[in-house]
mmCIF file as Biopython writes it, N, C-alpha, C and O atoms, coordinates in Angstrom:
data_model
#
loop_
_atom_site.group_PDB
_atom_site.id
_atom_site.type_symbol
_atom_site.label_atom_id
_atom_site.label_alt_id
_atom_site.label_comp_id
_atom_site.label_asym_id
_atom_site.label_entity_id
_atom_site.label_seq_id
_atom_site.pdbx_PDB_ins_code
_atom_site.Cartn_x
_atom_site.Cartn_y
_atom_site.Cartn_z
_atom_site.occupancy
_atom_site.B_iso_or_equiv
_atom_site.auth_seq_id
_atom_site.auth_asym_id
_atom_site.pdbx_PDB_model_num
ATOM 1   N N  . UNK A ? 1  ? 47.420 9.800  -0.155 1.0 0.0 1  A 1 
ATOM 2   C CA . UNK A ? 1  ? 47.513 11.178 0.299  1.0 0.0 1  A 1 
ATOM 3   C C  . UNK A ? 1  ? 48.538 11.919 -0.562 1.0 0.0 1  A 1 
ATOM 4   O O  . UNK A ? 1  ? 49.596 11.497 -1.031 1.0 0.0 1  A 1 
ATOM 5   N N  . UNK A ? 2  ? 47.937 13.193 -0.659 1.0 0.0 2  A 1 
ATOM 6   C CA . UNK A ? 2  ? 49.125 14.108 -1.574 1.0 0.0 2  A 1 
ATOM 7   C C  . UNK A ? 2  ? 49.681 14.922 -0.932 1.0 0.0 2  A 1 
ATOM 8   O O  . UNK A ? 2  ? 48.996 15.337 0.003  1.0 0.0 2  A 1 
ATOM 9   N N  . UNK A ? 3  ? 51.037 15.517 -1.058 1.0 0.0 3  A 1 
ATOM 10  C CA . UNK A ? 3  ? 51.615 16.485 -0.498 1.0 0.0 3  A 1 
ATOM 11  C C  . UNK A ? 3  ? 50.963 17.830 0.329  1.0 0.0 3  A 1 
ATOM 12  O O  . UNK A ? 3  ? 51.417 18.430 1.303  1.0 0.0 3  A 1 
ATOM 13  N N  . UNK A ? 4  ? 49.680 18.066 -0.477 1.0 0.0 4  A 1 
ATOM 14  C CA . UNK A ? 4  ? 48.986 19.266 -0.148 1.0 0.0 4  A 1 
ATOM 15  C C  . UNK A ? 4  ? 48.349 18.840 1.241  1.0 0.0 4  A 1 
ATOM 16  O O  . UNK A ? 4  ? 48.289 19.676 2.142  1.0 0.0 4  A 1 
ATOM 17  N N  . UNK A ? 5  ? 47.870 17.540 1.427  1.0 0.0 5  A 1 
ATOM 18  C CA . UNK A ? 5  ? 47.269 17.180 2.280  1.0 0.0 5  A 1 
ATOM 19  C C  . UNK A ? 5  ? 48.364 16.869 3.486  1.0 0.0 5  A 1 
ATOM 20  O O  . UNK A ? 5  ? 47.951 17.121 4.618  1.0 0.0 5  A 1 
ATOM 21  N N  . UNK A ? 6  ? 49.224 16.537 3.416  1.0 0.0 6  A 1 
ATOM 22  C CA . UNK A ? 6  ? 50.425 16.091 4.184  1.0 0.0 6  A 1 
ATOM 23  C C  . UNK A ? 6  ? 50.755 17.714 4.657  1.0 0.0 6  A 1 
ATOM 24  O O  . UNK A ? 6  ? 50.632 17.861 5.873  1.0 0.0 6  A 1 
ATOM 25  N N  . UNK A ? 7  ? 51.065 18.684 4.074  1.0 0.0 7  A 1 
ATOM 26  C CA . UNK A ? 7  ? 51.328 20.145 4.435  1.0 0.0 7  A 1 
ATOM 27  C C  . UNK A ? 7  ? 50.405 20.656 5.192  1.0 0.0 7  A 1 
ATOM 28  O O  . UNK A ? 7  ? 50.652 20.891 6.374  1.0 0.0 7  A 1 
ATOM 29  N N  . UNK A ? 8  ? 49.212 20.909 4.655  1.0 0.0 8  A 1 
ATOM 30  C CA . UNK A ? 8  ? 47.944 21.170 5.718  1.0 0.0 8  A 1 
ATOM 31  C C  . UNK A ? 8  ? 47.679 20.420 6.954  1.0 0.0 8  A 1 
ATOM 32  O O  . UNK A ? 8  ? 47.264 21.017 7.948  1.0 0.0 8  A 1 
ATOM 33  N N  . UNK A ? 9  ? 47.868 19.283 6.960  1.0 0.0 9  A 1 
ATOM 34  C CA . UNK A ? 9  ? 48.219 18.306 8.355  1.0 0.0 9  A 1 
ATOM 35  C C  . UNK A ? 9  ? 49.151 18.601 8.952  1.0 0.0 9  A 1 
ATOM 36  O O  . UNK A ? 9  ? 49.138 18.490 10.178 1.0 0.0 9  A 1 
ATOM 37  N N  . UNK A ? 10 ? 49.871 18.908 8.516  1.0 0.0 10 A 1 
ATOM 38  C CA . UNK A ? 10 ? 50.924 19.222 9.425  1.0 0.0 10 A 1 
ATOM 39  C C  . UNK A ? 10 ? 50.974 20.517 10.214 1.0 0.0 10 A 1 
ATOM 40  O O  . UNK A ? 10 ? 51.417 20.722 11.344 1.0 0.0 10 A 1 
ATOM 41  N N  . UNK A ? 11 ? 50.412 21.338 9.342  1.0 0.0 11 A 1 
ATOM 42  C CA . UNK A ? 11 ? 50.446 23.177 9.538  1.0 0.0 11 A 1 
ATOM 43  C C  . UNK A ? 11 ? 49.022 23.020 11.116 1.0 0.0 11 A 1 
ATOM 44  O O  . UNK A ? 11 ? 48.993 23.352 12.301 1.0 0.0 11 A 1 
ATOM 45  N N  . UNK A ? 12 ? 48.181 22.404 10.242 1.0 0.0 12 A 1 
ATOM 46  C CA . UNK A ? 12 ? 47.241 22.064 11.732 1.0 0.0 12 A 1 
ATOM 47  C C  . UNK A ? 12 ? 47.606 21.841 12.828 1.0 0.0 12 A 1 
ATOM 48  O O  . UNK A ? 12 ? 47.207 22.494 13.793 1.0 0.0 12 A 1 
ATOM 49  N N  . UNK A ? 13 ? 48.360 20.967 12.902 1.0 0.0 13 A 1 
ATOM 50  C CA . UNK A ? 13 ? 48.800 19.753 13.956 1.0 0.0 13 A 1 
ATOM 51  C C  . UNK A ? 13 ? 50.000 21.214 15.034 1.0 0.0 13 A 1 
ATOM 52  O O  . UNK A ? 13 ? 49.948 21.552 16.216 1.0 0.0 13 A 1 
ATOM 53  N N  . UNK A ? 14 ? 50.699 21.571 14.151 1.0 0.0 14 A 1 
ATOM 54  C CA . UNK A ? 14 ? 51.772 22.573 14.450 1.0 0.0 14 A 1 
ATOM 55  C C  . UNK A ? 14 ? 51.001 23.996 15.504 1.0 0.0 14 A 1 
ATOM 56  O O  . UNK A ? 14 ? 51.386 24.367 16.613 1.0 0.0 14 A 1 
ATOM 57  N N  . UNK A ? 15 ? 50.106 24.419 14.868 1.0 0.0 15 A 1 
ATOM 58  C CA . UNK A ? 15 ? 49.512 25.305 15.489 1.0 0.0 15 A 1 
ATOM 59  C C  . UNK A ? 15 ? 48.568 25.075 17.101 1.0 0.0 15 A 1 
ATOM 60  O O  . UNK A ? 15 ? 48.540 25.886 18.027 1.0 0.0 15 A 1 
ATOM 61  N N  . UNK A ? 16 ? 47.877 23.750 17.042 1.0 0.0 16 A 1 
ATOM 62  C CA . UNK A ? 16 ? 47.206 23.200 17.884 1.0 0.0 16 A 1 
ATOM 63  C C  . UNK A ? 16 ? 48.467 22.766 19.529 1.0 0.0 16 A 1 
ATOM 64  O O  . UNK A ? 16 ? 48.392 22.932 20.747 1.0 0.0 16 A 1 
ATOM 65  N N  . UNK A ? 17 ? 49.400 22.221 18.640 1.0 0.0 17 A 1 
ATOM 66  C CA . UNK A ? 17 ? 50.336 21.990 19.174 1.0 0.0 17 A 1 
ATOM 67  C C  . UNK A ? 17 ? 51.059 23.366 20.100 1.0 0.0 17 A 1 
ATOM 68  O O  . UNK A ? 17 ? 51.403 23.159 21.263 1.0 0.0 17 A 1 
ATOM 69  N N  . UNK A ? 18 ? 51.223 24.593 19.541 1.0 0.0 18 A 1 
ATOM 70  C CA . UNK A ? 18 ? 51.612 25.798 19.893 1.0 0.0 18 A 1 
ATOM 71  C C  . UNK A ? 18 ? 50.570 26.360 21.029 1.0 0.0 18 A 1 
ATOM 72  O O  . UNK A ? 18 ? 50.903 26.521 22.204 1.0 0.0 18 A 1 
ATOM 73  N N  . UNK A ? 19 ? 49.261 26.635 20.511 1.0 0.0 19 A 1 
ATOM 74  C CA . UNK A ? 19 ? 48.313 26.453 21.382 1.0 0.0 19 A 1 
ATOM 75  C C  . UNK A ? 19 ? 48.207 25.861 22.428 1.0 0.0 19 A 1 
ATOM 76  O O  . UNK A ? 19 ? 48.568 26.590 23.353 1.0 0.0 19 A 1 
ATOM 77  N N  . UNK A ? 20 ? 47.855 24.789 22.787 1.0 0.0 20 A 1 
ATOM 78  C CA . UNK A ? 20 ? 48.494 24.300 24.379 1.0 0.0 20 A 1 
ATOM 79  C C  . UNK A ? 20 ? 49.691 24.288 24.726 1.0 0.0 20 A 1 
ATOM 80  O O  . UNK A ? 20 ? 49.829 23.813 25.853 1.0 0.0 20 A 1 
ATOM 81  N N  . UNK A ? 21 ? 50.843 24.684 24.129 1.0 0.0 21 A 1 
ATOM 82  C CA . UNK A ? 21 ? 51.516 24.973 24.856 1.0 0.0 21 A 1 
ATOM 83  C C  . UNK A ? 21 ? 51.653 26.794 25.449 1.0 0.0 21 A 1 
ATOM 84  O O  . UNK A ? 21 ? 52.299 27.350 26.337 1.0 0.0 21 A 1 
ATOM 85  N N  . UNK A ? 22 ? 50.832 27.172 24.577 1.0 0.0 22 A 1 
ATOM 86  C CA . UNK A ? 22 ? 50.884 28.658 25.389 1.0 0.0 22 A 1 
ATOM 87  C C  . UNK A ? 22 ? 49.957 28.812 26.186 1.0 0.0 22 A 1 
ATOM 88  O O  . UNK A ? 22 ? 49.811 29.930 26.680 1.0 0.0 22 A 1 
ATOM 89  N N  . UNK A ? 23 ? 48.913 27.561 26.602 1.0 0.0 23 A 1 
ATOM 90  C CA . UNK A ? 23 ? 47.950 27.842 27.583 1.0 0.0 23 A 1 
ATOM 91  C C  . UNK A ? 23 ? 48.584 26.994 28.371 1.0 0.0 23 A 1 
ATOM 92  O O  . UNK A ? 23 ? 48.123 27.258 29.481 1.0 0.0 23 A 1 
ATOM 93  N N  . UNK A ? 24 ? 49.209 26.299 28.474 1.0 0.0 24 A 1 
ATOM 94  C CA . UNK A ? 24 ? 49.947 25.453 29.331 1.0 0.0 24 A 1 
ATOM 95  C C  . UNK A ? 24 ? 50.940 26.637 30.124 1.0 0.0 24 A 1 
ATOM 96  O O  . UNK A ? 24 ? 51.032 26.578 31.350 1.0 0.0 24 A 1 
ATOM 97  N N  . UNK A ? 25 ? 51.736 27.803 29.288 1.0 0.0 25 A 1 
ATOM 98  C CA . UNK A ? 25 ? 52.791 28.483 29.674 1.0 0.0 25 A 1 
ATOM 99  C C  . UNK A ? 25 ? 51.992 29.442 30.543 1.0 0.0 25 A 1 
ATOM 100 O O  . UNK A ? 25 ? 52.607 29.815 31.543 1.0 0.0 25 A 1 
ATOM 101 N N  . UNK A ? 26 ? 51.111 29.789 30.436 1.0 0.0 26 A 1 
ATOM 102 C CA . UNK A ? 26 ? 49.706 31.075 31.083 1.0 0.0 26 A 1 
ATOM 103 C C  . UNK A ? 26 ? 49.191 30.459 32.355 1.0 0.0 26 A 1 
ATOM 104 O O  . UNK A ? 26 ? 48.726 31.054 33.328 1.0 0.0 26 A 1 
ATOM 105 N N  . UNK A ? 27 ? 49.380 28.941 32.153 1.0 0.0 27 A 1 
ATOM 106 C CA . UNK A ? 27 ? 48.738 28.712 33.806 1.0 0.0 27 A 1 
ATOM 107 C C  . UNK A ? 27 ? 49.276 28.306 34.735 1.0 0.0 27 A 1 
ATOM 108 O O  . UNK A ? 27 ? 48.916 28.056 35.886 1.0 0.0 27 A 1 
ATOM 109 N N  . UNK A ? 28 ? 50.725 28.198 33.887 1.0 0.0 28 A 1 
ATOM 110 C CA . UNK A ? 28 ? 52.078 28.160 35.098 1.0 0.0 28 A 1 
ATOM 111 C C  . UNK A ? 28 ? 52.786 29.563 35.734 1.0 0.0 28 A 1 
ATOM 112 O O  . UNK A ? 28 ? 53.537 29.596 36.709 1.0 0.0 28 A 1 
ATOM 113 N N  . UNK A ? 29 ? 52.276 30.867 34.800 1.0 0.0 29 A 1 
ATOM 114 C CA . UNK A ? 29 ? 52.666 31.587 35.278 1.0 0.0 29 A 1 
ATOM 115 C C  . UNK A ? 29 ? 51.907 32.311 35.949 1.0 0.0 29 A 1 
ATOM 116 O O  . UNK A ? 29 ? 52.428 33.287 36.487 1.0 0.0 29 A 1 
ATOM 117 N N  . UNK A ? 30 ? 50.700 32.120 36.106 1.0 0.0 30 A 1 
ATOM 118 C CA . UNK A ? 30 ? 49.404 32.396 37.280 1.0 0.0 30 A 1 
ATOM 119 C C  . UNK A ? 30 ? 48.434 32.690 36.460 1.0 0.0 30 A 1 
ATOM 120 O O  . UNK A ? 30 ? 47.299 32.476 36.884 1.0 0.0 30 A 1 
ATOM 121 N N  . UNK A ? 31 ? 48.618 33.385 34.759 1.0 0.0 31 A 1 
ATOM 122 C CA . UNK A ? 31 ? 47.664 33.196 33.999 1.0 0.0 31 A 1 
ATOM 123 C C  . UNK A ? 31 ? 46.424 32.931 33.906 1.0 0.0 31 A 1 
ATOM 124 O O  . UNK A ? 31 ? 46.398 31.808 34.409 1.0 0.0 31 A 1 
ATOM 125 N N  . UNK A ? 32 ? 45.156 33.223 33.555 1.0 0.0 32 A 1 
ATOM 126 C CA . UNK A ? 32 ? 44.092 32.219 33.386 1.0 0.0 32 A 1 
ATOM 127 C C  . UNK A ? 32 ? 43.611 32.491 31.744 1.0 0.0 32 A 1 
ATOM 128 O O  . UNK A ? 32 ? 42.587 33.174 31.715 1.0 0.0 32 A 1 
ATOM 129 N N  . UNK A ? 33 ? 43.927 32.256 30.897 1.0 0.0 33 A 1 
ATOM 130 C CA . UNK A ? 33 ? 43.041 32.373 29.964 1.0 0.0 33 A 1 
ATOM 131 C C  . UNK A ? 33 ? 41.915 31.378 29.280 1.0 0.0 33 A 1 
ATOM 132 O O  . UNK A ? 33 ? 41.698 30.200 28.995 1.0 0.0 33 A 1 
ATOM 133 N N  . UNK A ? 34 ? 41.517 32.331 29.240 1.0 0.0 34 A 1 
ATOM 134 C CA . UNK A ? 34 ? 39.493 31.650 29.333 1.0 0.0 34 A 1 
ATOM 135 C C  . UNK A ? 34 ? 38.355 32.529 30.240 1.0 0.0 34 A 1 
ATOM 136 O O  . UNK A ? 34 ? 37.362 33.133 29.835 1.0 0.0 34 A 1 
ATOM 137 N N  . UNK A ? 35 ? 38.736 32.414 31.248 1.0 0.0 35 A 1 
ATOM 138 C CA . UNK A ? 35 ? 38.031 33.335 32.032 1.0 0.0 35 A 1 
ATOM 139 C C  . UNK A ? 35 ? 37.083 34.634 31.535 1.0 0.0 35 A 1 
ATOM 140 O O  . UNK A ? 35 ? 37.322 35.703 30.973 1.0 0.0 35 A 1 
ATOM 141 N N  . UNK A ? 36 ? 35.734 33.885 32.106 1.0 0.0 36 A 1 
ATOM 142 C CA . UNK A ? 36 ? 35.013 35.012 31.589 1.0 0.0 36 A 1 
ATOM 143 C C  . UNK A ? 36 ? 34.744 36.070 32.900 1.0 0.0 36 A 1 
ATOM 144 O O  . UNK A ? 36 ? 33.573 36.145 33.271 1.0 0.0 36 A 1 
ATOM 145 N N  . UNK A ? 37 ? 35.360 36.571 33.341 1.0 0.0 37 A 1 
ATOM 146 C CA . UNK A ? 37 ? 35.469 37.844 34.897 1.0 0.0 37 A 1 
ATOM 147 C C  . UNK A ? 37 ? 34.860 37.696 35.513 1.0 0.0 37 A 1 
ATOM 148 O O  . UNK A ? 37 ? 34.372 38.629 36.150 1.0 0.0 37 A 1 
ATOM 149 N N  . UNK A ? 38 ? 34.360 35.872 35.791 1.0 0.0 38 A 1 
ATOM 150 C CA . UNK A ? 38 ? 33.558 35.327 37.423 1.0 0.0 38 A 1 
ATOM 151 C C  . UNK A ? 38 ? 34.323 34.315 38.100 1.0 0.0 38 A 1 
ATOM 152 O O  . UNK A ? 38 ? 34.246 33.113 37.848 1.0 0.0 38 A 1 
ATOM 153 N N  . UNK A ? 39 ? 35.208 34.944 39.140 1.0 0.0 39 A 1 
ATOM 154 C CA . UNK A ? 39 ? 36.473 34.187 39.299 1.0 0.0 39 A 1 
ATOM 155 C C  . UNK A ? 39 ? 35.925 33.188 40.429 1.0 0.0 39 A 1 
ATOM 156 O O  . UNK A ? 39 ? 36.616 32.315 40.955 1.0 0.0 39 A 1 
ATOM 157 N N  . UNK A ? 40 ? 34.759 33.412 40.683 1.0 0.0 40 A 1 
ATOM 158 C CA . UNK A ? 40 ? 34.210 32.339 41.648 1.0 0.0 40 A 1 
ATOM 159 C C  . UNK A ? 40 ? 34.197 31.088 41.228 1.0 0.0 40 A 1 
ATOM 160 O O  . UNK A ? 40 ? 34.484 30.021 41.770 1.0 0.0 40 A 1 
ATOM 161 N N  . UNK A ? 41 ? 33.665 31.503 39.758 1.0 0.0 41 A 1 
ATOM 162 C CA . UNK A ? 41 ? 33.613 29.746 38.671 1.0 0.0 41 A 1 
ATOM 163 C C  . UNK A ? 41 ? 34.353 29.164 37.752 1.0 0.0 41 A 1 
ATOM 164 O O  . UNK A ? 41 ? 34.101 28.305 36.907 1.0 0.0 41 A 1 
ATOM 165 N N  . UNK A ? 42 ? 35.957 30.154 38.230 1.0 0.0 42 A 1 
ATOM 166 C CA . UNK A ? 42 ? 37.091 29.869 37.644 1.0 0.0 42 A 1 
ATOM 167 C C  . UNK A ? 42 ? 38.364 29.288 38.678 1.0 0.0 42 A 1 
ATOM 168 O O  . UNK A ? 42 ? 39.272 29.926 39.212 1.0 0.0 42 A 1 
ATOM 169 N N  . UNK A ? 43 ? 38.024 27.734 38.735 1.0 0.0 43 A 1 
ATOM 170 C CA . UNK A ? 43 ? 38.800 26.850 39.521 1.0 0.0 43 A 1 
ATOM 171 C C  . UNK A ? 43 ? 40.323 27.172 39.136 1.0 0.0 43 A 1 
ATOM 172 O O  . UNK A ? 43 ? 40.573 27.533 37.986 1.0 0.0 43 A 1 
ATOM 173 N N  . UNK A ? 44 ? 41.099 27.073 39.861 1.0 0.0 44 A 1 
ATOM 174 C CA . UNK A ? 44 ? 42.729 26.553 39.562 1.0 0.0 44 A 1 
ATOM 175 C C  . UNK A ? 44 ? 42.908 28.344 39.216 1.0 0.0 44 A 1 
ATOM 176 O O  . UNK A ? 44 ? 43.588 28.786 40.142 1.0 0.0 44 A 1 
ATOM 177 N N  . UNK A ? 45 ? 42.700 29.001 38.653 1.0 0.0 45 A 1 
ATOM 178 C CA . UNK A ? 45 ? 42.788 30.523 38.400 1.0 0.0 45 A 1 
ATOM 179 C C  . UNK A ? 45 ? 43.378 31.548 38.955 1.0 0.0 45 A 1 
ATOM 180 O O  . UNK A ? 45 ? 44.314 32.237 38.550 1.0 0.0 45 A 1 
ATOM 181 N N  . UNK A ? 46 ? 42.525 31.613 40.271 1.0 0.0 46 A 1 
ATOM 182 C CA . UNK A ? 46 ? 42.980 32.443 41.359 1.0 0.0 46 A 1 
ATOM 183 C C  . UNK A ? 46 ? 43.170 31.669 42.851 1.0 0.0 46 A 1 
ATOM 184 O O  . UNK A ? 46 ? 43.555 32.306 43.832 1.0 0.0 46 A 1 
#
């Protein structure tokens, strides 16, 4: 593996990583994101 590949792995990993944690932070604070505006078939949500 080369550096370029080691950087891009990482930059991935970093963002994915950020990502659940801001959907993690959205559904602790009553949040739902995802929801498509049928809250009947959006468990845990409301």
């Amino acid at each position: 593996m080369n550096l370029a590949t080691i950087i891009v792995g990482l930059t991935v990993l970093l963002v994915m990583v950020l990502a659940v944690r801001s959907l993690m932070n959205d559904k602790k604070n009553g949040k739902c994101g995802g929801c498509g505006g049928n809250c009947g078939g959006c468990p845990g949500c409301h």
